[in-house]
Every structure is written in C-alpha cells, then in structure tokens.
N, C-alpha and C positions, 0 to 999 in steps of 0.2 A: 436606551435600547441599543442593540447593537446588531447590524445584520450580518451575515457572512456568506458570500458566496460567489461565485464568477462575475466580472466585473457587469456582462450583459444583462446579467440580472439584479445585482444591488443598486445601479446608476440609477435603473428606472425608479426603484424603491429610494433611494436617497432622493430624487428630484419630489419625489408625490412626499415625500415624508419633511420637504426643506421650505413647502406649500404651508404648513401647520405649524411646524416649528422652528423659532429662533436657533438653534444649537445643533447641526446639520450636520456633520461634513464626512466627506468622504475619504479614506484611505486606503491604498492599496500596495501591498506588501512587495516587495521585490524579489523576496526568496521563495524560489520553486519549492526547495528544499526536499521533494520527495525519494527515497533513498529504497536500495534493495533492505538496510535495514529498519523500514516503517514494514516492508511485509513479514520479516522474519520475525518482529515481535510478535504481531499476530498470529503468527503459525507456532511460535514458543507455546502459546496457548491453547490453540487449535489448529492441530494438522490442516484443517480442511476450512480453515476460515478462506470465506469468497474474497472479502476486500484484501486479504494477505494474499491470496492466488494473484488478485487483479492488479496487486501493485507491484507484485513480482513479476507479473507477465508485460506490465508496459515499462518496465528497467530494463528486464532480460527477457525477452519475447523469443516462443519456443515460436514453431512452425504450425501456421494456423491460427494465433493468438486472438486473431484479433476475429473469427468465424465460434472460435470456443467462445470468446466472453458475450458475442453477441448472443448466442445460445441457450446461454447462461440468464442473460436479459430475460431473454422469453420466458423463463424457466422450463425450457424442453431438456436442458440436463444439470446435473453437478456437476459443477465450475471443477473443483477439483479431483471428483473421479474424473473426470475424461480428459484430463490434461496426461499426452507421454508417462507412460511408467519413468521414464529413463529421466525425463525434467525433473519429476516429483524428488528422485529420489538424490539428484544435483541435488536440490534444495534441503532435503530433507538435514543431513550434516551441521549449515549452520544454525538454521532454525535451534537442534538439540542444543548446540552452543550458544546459542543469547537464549534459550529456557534456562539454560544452570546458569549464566551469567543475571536474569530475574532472579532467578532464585537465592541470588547471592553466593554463587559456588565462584572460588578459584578456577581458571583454565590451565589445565599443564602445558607444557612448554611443547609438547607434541601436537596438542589444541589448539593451541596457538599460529603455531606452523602450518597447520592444514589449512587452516581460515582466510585461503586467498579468495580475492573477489576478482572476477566469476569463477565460481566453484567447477571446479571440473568433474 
C-alpha cells in the first residue's frame, strides 16, 4: 500500500497502519519541485484548468490570489474567468508553447527567445 500526502496527515496513517503491520515505513521526499511549468502543462490542455490556474498563482501570484482561489474553494466563481484579463493573457504565450512542445512540434528560434520566465 502506499499513501501519499502532507506529512500531518500520512504520520498519523503510517503510525495506525505500523500497529497491524510488520513492513511500515515512512518516507518523505525532499523535492518541492513545483514549477510554473507543472501549470503550463495543464493549461497546454485546458485554458481554464483550476489546478493549472492554482499553481500558477502560488509561483507567480497576481494581486488578490490568494481571495480568488479562496473563492474558488467555495465555488462562488471560476478560478480562471475571474483571474485579471492582463494575467491570463501573461500566461497565455507559454502555455501555447509547451501545447506544441506536447504535441511534439519544433519551437523556432523566435519561440524560443520569447520564452522568458516570468513572462512579461
């Protein structure tokens, strides 16, 4: 079996689960690893994916971010309609470039050059 998730909550499940069984143990990773491009793949795929919104917003956090996603929680709006026009459309650039880079497309060399992080 294997469990995954923030350490507050596996410890308690590995301790109740090391009660029953001999072969227990607990490990926890070291690499944060979360990256602006974990949301861009998701938005490669959908403009308007929540968890690509939410992990672009806690990399590169527009003003408000953190009132939008709480909002979002509740579901009183769409995480990415009501995010700045002017954010989205920051984002929008390399999203299309890791979509053809999925897709298997070549970047030109112009493509290439534009692709600074953070997108202006």
């Amino acid at each position: 079996m294997l469990v995954i998730g923030p350490l507050y909550y596996v410890r308690p499940i590995c301790e109740y689960l090391a009660e029953w069984f001999a072969n227990v143990r607990l490990l926890e990773s070291t690499k944060i690893g979360i990256t602006a491009l974990d949301g861009y793949r998701r938005l490669a795929r959908a403009f308007d994916s929540r968890l690509g919104w939410r992990i672009l917003l806690h990399v590169d956090p527009c003003d408000g971010a953190a009132d939008l996603i709480e909002r979002a929680l509740r579901a009183e709006v769409d995480l990415a309609a009501s995010l700045p026009e002017g954010y989205r459309e920051r984002h929008r650039g390399p999203a299309t470039l890791v979509e053809k880079l999925l897709d298997g497309h070549e970047l030109s060399a112009d493509e290439v050059a534009s692709s600074r992080w953070p997108p202006t």
